[in-house]
N, C-alpha and C positions, 0 to 999 in steps of 0.2 A: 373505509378510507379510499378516497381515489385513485385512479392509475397515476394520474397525476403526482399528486402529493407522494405516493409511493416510488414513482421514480426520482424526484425530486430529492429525498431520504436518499435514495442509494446511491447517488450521482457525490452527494453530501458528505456520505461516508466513505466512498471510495477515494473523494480528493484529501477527505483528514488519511486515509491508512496511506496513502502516498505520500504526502509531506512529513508525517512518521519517518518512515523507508526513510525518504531522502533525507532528514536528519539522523536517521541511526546510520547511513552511509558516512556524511558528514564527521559523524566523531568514532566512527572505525577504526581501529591502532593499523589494521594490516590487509595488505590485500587480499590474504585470503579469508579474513574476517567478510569482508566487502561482498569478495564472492559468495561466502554462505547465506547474506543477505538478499542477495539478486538472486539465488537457488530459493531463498525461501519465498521470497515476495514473487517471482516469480509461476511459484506451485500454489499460492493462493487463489482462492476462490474467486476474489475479489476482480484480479488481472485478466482472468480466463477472457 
């Protein structure tokens, strides 16, 4: 596979696990729901 295509993939993946996030923010009950969320999505791989 190329670098290409392989960046490609991960650039791919990275916008679907964010618009995730942003929907599970979205139907969060509580703030501090919201926070656990931005603590988690935060400490992922993905964001580094």
């Amino acid at each position: 596979m190329s670098s290409v295509t392989s960046s490609w993939r991960q650039r791919r993946q990275a916008a679907r696990t964010r618009r995730a996030i942003d929907r599970a923010l979205a139907r969060s009950s509580s703030p501090a729901m919201r926070d656990e969320l931005l603590t988690l999505a935060n400490s992922g791989p993905t964001f580094r």
